[in-house]
PyMOL Python script that loads the backbone (N, CA, C, O; Angstrom):
from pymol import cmd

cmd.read_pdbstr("""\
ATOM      1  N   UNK A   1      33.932 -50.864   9.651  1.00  0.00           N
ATOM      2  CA  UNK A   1      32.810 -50.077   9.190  1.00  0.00           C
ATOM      3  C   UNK A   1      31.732 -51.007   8.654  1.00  0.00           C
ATOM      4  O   UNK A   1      31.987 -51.979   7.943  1.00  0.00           O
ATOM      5  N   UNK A   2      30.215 -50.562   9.131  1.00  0.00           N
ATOM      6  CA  UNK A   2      29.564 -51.036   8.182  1.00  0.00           C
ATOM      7  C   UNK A   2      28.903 -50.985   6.863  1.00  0.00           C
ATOM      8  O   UNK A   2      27.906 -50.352   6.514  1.00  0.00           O
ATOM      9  N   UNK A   3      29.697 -51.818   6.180  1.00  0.00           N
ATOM     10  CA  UNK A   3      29.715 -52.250   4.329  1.00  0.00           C
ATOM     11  C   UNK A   3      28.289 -51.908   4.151  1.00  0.00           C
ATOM     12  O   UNK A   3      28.037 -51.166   3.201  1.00  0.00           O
ATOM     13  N   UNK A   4      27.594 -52.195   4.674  1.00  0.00           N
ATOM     14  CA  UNK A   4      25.564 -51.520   3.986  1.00  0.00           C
ATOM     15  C   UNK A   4      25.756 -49.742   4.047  1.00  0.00           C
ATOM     16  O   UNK A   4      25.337 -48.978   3.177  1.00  0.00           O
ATOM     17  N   UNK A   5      26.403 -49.385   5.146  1.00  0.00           N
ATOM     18  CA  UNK A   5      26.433 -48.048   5.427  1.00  0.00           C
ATOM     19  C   UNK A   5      27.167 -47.119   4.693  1.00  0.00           C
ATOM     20  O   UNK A   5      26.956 -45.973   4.296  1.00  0.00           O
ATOM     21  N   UNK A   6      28.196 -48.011   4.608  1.00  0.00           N
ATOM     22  CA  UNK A   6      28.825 -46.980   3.109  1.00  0.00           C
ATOM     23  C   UNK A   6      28.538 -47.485   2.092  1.00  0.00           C
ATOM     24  O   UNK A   6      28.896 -46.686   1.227  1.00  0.00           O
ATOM     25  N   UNK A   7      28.040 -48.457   1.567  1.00  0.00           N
ATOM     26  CA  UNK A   7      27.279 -49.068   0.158  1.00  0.00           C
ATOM     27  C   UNK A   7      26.236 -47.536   0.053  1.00  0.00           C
ATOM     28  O   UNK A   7      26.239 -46.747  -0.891  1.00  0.00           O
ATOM     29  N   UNK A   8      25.199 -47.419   1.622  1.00  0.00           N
ATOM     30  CA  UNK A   8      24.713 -46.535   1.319  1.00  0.00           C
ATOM     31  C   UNK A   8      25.214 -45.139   1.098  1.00  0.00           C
ATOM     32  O   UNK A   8      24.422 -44.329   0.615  1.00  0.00           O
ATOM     33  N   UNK A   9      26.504 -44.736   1.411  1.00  0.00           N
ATOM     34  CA  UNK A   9      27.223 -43.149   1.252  1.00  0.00           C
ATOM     35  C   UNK A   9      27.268 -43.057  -0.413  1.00  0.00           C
ATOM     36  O   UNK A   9      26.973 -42.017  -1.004  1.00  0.00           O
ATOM     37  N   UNK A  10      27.714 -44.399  -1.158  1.00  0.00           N
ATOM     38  CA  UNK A  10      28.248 -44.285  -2.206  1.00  0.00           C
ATOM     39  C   UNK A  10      26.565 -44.061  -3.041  1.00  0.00           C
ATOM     40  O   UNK A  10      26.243 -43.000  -3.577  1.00  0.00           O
ATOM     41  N   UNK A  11      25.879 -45.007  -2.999  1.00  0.00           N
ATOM     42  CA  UNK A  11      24.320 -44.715  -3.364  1.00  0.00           C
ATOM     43  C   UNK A  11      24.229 -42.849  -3.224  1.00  0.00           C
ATOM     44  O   UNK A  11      24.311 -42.152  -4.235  1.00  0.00           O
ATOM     45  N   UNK A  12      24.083 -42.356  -2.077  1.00  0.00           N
ATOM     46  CA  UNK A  12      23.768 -41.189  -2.129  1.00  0.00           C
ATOM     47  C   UNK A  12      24.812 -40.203  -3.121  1.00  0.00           C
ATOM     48  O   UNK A  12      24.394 -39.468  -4.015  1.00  0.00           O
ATOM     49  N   UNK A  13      26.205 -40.365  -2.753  1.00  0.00           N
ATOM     50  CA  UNK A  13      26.940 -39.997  -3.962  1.00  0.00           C
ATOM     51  C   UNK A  13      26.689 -39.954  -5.066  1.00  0.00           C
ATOM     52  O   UNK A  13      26.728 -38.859  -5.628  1.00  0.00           O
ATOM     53  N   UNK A  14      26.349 -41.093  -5.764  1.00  0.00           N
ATOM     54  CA  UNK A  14      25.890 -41.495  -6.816  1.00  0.00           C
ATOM     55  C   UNK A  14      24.283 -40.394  -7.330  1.00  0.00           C
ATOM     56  O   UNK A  14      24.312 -39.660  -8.318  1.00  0.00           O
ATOM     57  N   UNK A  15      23.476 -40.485  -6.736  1.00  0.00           N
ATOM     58  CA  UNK A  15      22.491 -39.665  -6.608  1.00  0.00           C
ATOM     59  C   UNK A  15      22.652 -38.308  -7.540  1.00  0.00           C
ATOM     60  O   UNK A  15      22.233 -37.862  -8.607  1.00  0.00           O
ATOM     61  N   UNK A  16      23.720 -37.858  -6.215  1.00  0.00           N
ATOM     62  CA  UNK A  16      23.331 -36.362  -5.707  1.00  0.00           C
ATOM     63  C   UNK A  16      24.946 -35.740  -6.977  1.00  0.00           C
ATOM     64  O   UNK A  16      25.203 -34.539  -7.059  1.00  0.00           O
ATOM     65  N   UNK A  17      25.708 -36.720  -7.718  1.00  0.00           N
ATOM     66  CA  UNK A  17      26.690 -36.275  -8.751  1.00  0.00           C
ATOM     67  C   UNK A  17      28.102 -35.977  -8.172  1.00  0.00           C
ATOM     68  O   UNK A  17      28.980 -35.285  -8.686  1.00  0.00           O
ATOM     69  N   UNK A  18      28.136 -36.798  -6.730  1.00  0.00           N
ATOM     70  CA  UNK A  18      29.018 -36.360  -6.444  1.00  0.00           C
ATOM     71  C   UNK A  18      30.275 -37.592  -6.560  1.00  0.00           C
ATOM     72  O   UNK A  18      30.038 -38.797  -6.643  1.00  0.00           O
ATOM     73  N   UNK A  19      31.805 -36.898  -6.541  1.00  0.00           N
ATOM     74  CA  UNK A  19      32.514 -37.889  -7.317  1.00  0.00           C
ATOM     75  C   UNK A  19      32.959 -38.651  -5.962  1.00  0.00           C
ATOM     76  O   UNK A  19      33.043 -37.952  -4.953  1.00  0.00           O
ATOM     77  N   UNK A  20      33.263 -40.099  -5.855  1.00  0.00           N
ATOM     78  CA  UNK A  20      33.515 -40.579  -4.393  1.00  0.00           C
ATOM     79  C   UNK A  20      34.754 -41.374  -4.650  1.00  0.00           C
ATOM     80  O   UNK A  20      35.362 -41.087  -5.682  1.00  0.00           O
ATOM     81  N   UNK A  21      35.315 -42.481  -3.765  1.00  0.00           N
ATOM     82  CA  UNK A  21      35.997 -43.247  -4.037  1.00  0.00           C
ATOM     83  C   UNK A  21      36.089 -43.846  -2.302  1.00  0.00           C
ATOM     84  O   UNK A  21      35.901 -42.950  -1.479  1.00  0.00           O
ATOM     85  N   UNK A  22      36.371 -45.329  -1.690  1.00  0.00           N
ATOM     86  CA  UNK A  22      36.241 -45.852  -0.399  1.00  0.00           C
ATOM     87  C   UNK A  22      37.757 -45.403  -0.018  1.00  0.00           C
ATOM     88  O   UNK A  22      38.638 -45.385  -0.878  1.00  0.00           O
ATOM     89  N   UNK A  23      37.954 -45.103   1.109  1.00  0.00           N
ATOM     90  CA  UNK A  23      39.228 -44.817   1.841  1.00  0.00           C
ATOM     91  C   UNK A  23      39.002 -45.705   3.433  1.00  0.00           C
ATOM     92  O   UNK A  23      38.180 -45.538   4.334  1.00  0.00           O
ATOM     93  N   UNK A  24      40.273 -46.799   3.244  1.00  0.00           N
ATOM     94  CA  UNK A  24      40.485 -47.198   4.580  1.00  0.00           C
ATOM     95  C   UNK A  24      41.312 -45.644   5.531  1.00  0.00           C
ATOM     96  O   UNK A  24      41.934 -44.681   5.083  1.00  0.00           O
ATOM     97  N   UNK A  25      41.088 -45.871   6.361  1.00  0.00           N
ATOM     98  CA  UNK A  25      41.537 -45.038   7.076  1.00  0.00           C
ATOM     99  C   UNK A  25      42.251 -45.774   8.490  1.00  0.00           C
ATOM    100  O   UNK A  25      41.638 -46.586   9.184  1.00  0.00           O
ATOM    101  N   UNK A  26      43.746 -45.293   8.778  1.00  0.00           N
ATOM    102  CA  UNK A  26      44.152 -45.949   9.739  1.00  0.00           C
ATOM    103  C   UNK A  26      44.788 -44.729  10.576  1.00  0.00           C
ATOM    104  O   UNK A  26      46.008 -44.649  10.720  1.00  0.00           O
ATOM    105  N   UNK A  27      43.712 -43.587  11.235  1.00  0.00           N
ATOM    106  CA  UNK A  27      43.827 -42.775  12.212  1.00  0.00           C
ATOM    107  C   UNK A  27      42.962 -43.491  12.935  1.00  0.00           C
ATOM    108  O   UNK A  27      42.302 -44.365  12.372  1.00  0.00           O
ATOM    109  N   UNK A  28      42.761 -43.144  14.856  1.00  0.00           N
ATOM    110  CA  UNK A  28      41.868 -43.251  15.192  1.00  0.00           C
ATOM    111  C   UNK A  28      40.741 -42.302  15.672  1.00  0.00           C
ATOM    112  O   UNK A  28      40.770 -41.207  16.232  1.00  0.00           O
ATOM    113  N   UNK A  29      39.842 -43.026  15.296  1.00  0.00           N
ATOM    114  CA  UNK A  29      38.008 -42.416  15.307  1.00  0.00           C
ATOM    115  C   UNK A  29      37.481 -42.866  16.247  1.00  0.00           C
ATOM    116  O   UNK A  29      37.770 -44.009  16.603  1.00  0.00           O
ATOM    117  N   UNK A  30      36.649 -42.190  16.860  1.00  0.00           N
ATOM    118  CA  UNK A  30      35.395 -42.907  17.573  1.00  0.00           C
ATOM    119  C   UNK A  30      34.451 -43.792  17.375  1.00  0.00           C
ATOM    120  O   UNK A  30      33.808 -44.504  18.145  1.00  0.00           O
ATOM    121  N   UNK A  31      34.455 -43.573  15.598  1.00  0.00           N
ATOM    122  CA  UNK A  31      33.546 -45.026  14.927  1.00  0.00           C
ATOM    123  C   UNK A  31      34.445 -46.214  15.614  1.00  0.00           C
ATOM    124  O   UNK A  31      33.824 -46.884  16.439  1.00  0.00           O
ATOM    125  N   UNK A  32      35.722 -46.551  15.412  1.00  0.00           N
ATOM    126  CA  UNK A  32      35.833 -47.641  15.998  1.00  0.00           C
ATOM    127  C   UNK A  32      35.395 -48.365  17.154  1.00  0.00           C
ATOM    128  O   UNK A  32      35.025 -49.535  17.256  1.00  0.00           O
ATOM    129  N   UNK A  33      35.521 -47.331  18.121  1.00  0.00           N
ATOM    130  CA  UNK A  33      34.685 -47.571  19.540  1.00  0.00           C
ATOM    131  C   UNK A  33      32.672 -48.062  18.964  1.00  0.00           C
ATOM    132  O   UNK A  33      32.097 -49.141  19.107  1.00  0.00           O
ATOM    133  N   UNK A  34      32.218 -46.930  18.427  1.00  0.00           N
ATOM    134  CA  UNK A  34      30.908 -47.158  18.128  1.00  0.00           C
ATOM    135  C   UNK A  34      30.922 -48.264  17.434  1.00  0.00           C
ATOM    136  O   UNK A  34      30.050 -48.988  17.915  1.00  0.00           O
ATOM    137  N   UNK A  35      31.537 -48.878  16.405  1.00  0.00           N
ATOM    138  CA  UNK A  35      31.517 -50.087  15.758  1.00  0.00           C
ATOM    139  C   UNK A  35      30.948 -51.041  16.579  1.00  0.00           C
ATOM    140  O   UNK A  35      30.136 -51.883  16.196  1.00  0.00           O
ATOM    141  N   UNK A  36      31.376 -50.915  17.734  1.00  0.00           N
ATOM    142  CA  UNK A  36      31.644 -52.318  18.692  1.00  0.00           C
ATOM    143  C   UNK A  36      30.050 -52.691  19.294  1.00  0.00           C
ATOM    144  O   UNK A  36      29.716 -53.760  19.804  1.00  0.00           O
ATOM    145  N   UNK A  37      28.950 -51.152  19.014  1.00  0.00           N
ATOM    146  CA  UNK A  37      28.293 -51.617  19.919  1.00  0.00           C
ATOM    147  C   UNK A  37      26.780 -50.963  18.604  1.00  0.00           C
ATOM    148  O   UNK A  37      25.599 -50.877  18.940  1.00  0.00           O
ATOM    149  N   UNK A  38      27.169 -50.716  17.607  1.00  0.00           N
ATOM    150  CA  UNK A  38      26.446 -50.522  16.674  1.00  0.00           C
ATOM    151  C   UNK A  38      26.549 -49.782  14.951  1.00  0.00           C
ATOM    152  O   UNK A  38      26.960 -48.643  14.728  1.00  0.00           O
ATOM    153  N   UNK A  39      26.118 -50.656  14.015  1.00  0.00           N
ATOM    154  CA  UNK A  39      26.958 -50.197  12.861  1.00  0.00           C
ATOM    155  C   UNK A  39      27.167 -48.887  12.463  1.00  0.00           C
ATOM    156  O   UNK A  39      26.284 -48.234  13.021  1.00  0.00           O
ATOM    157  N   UNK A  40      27.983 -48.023  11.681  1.00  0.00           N
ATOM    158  CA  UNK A  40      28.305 -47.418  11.210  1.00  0.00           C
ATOM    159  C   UNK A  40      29.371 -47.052  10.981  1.00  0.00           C
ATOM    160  O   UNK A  40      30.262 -47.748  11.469  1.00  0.00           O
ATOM    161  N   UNK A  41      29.837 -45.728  10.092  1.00  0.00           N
ATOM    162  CA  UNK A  41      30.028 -45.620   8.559  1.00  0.00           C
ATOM    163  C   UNK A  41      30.901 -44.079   8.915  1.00  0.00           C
ATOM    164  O   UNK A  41      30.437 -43.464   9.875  1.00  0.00           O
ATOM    165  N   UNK A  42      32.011 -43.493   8.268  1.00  0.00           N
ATOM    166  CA  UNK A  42      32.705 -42.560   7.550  1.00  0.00           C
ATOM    167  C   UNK A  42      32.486 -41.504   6.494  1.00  0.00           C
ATOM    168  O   UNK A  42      33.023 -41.728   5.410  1.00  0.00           O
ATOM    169  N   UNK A  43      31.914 -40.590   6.602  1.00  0.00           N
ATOM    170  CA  UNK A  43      32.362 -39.860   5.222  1.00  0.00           C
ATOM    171  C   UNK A  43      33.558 -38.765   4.890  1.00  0.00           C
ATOM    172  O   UNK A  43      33.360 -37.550   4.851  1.00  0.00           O
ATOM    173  N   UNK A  44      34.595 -39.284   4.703  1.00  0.00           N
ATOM    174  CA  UNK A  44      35.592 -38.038   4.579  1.00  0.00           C
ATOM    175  C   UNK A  44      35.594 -36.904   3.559  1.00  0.00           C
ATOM    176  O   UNK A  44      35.264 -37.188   2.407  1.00  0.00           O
ATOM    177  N   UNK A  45      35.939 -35.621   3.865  1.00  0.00           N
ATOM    178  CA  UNK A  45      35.910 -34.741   2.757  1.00  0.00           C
ATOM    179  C   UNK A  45      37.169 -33.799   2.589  1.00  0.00           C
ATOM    180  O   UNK A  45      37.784 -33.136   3.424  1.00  0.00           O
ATOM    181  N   UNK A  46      37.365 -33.982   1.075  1.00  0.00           N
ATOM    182  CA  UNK A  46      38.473 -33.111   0.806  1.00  0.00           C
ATOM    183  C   UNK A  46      39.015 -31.880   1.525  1.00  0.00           C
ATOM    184  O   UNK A  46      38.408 -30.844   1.794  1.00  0.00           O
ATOM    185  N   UNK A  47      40.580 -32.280   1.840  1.00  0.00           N
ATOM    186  CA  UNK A  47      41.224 -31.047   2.527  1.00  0.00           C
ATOM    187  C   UNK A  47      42.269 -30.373   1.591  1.00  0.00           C
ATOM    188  O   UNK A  47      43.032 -30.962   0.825  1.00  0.00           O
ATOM    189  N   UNK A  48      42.157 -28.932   1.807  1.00  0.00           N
ATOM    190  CA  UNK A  48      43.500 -28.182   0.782  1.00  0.00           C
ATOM    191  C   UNK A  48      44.569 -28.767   1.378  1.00  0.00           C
ATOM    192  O   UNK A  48      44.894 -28.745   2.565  1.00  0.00           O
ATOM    193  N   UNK A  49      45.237 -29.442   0.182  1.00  0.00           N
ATOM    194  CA  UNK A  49      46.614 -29.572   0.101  1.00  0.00           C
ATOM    195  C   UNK A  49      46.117 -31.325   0.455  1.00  0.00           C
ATOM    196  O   UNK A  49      46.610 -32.057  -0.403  1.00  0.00           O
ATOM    197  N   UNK A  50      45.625 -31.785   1.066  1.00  0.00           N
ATOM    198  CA  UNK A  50      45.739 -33.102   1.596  1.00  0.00           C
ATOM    199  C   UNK A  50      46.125 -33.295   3.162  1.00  0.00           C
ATOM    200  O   UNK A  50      46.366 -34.365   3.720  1.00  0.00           O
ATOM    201  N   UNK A  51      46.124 -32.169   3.657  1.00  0.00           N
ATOM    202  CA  UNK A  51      46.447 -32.084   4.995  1.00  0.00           C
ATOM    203  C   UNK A  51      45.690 -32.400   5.808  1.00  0.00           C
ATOM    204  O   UNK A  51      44.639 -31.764   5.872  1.00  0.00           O
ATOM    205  N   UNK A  52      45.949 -33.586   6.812  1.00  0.00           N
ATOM    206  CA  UNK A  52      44.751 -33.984   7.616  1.00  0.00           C
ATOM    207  C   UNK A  52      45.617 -34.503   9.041  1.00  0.00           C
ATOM    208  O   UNK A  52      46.661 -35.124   9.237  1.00  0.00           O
ATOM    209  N   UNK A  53      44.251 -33.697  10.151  1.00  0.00           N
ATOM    210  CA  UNK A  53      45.193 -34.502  11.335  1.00  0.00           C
ATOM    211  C   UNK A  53      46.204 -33.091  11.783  1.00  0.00           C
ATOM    212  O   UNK A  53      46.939 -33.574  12.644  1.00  0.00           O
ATOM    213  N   UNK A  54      46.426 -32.249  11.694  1.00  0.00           N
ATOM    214  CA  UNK A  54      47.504 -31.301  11.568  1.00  0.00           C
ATOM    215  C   UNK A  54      46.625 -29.689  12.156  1.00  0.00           C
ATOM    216  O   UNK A  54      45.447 -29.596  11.809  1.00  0.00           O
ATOM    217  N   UNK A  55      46.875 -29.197  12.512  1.00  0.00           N
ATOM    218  CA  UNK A  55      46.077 -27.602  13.111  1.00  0.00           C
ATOM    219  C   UNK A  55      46.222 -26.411  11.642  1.00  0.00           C
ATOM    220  O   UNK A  55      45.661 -25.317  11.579  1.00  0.00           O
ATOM    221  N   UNK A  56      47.142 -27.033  10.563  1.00  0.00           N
ATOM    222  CA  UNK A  56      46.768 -26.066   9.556  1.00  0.00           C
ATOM    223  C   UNK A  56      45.843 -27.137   8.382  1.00  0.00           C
ATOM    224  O   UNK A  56      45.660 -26.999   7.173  1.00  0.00           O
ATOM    225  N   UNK A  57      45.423 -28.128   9.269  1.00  0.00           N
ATOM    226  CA  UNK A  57      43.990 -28.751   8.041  1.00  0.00           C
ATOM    227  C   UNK A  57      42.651 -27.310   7.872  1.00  0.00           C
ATOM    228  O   UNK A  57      42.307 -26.392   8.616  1.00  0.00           O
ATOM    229  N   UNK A  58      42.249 -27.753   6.564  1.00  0.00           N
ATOM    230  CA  UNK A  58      41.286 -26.363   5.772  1.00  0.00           C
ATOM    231  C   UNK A  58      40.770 -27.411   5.033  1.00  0.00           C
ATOM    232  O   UNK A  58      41.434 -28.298   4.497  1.00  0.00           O
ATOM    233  N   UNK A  59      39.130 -27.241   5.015  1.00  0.00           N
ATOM    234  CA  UNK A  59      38.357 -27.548   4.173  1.00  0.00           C
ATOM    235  C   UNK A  59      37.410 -26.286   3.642  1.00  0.00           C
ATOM    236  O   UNK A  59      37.013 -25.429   4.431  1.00  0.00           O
ATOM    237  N   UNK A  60      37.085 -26.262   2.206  1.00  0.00           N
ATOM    238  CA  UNK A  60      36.335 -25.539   1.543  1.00  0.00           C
ATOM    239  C   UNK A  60      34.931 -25.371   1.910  1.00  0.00           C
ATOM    240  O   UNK A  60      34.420 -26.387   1.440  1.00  0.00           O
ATOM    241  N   UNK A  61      33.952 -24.659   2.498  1.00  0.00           N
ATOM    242  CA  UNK A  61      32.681 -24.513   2.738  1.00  0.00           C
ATOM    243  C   UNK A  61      32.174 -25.283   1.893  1.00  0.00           C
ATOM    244  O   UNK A  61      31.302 -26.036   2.329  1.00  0.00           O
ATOM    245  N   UNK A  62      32.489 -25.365   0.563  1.00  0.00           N
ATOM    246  CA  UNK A  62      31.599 -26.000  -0.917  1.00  0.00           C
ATOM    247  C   UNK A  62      31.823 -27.914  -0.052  1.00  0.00           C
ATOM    248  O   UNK A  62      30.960 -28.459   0.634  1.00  0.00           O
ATOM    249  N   UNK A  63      32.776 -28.323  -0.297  1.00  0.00           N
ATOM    250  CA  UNK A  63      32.719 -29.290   0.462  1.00  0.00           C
ATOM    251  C   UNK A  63      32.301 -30.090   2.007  1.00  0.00           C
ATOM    252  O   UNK A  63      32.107 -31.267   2.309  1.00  0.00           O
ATOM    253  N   UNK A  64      32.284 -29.083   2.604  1.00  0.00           N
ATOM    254  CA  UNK A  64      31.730 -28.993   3.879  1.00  0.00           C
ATOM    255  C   UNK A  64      30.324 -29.472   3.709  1.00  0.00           C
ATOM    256  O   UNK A  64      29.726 -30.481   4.083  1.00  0.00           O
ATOM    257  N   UNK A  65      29.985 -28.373   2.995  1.00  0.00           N
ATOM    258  CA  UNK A  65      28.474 -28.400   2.733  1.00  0.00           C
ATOM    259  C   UNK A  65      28.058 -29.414   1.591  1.00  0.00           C
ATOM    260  O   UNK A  65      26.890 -29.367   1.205  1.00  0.00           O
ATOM    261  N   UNK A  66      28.774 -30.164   1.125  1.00  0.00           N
ATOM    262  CA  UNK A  66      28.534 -31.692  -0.208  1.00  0.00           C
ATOM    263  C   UNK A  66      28.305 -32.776   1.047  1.00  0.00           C
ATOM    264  O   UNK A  66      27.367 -33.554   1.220  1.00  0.00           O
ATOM    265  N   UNK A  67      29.519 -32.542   1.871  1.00  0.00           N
ATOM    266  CA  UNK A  67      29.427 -33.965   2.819  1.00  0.00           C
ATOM    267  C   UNK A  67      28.451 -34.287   3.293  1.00  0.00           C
ATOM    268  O   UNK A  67      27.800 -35.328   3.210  1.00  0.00           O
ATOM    269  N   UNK A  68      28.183 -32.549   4.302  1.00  0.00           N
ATOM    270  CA  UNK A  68      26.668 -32.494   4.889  1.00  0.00           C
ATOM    271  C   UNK A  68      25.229 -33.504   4.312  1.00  0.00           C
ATOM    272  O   UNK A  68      24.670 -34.427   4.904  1.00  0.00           O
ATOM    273  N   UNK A  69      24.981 -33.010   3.186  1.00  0.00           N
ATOM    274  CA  UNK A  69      24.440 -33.075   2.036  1.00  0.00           C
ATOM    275  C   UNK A  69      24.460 -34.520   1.798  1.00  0.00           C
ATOM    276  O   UNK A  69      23.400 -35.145   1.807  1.00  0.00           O
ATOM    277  N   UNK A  70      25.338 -34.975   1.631  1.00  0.00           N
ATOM    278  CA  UNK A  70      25.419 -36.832   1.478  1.00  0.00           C
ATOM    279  C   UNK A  70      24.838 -37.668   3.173  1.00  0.00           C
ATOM    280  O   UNK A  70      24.156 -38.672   3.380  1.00  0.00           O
ATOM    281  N   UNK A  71      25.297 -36.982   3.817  1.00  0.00           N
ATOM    282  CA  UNK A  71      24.826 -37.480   4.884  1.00  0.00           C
ATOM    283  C   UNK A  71      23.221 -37.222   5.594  1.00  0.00           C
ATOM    284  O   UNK A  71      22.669 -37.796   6.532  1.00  0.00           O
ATOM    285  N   UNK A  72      22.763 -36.092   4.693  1.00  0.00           N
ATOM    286  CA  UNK A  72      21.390 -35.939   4.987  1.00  0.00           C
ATOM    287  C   UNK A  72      20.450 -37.119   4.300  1.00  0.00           C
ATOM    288  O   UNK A  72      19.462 -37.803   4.567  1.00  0.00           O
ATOM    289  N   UNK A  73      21.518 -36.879   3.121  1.00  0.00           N
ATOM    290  CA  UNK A  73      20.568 -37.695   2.016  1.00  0.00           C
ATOM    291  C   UNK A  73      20.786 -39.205   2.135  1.00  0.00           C
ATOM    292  O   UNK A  73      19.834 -39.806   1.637  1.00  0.00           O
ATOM    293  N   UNK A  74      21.856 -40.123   2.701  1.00  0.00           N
ATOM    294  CA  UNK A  74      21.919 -41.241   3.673  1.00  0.00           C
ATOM    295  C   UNK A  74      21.087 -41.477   4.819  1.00  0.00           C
ATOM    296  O   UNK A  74      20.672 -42.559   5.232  1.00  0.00           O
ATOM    297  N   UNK A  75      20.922 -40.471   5.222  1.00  0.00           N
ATOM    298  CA  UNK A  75      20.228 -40.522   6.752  1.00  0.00           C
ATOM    299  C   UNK A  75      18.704 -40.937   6.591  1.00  0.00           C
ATOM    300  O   UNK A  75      18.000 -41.689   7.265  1.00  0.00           O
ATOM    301  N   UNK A  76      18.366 -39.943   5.108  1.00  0.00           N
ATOM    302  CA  UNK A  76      16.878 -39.906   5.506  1.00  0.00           C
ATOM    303  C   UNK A  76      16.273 -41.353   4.432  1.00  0.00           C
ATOM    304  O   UNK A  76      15.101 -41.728   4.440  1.00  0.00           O
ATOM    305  N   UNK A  77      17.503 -42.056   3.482  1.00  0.00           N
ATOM    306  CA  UNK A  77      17.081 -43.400   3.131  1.00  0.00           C
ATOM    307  C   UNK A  77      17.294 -44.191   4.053  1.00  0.00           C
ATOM    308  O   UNK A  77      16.445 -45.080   3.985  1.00  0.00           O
ATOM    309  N   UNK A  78      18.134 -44.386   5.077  1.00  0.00           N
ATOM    310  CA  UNK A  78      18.640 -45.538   5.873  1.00  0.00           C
ATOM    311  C   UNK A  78      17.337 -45.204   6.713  1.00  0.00           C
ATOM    312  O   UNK A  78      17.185 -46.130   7.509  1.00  0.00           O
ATOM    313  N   UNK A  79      16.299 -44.223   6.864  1.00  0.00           N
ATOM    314  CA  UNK A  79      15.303 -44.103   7.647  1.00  0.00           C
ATOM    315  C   UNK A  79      13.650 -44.182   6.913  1.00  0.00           C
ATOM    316  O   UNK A  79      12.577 -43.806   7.384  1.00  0.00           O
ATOM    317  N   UNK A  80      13.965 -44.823   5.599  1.00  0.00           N
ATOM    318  CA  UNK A  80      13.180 -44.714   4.724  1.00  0.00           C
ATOM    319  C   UNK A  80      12.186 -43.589   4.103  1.00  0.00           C
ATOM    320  O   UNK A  80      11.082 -43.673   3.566  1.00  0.00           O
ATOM    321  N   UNK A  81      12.982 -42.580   4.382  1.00  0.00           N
ATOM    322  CA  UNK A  81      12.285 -41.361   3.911  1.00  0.00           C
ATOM    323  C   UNK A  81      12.345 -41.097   2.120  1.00  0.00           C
ATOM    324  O   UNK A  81      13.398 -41.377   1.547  1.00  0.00           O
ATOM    325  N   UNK A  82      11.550 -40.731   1.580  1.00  0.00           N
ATOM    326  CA  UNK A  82      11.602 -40.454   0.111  1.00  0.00           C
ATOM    327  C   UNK A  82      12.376 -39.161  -0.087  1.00  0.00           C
ATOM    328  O   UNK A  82      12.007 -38.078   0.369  1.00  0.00           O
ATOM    329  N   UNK A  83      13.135 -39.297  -0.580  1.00  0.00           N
ATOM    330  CA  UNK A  83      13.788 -38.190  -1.247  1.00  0.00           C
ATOM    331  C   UNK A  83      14.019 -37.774  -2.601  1.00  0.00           C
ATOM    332  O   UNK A  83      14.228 -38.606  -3.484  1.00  0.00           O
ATOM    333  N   UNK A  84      13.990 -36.392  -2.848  1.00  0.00           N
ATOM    334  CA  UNK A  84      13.851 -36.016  -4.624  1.00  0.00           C
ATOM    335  C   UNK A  84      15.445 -36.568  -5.286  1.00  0.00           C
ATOM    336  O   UNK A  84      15.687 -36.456  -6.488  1.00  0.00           O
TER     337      UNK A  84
END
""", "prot")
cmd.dss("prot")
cmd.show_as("cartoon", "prot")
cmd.util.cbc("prot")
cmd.orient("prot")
């Protein structure tokens, strides 16, 4: 992953009050493939129970919509947009 790119997830976290922490992750993603041919970055979001990977994984709309939210608000600094 690229370290500026989640430096920037955690920045927006930070921001927007939301609580974070870095997770290696050793499933495979398509970022890995994309890695290879241009940087970027992960944001995972809380699942009930911790279940991930599985057909009874559930995430909360409230979280759904935080991740969203971090990633808007990443997107539009990594594009130098001003944001409140």
């Amino acid at each position: 992953m690229e370290d500026g790119y989640v430096r920037a997830f955690e920045d927006s976290c930070r921001r927007l009050g939301v609580s974070h922490k870095r997770l290696v992750s050793y499933a495979g993603h398509s970022s890995q493939i994309l890695s290879q041919i241009m940087p970027c970055g992960m944001i995972f979001i809380p699942s009930v129970g911790g279940v991930s990977h599985h057909p009874s994984e559930f995430s909360r709309w409230e979280d759904v919509i935080t991740g969203v939210n971090v990633l808007l608000h990443t997107t539009l600094e990594i594009a130098g947009v001003n944001t409140p």
